[in-house]
C-alpha positions as CSV (number, residue, x, y, z in Angstrom):
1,X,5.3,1.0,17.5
2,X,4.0,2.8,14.8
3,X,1.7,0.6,12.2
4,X,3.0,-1.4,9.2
5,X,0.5,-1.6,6.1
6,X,1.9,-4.1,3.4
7,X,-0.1,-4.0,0.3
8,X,-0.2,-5.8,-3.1
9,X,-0.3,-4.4,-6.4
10,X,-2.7,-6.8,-8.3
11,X,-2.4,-4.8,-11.9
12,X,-1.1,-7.4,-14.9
13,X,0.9,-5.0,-16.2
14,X,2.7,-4.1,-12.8
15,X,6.4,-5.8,-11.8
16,X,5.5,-5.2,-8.3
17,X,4.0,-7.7,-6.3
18,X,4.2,-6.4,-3.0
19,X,5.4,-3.6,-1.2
20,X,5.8,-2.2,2.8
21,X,4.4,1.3,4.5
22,X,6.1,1.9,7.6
23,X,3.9,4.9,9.1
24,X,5.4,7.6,11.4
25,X,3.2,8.3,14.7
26,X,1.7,11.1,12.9
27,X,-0.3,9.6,10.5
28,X,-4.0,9.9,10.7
29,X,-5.4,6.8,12.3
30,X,-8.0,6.5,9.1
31,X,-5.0,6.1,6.3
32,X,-5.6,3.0,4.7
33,X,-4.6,1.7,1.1
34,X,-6.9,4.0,-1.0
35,X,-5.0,6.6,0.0
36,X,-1.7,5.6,-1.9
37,X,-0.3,4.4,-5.4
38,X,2.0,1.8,-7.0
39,X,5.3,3.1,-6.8
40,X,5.6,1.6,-10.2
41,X,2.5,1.6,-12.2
42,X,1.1,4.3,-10.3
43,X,-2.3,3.0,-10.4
44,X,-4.5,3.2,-7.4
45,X,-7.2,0.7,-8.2
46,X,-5.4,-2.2,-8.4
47,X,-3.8,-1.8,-4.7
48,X,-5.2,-4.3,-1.9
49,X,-3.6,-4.6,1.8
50,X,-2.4,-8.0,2.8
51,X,-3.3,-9.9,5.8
52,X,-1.1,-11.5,8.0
């Protein structure tokens, strides 16, 4: 199954509180949350992956 990242979007300013990646089995093994922005603020820093 190919992985699942969820991530949070910590920014005050931001409506978005959480959203899902659903990878394809051709993403690099090293992607992680750095490499992707708020699809609403489109900040970068304020991203942080969640924990199950």
């Amino acid at each position: 199954m190919p992985a699942t990242l969820e991530v949070k979007c910590t920014s005050d300013d931001c409506e978005v509180d959480m959203f899902e990646l659903h990878y394809t089995y051709d993403m690099p093994d090293d992607v992680g949350v750095s490499d992707f922005v708020c699809p609403y603020c489109r900040e970068t820093d304020c991203l942080e992956a969640i924990e199950l």
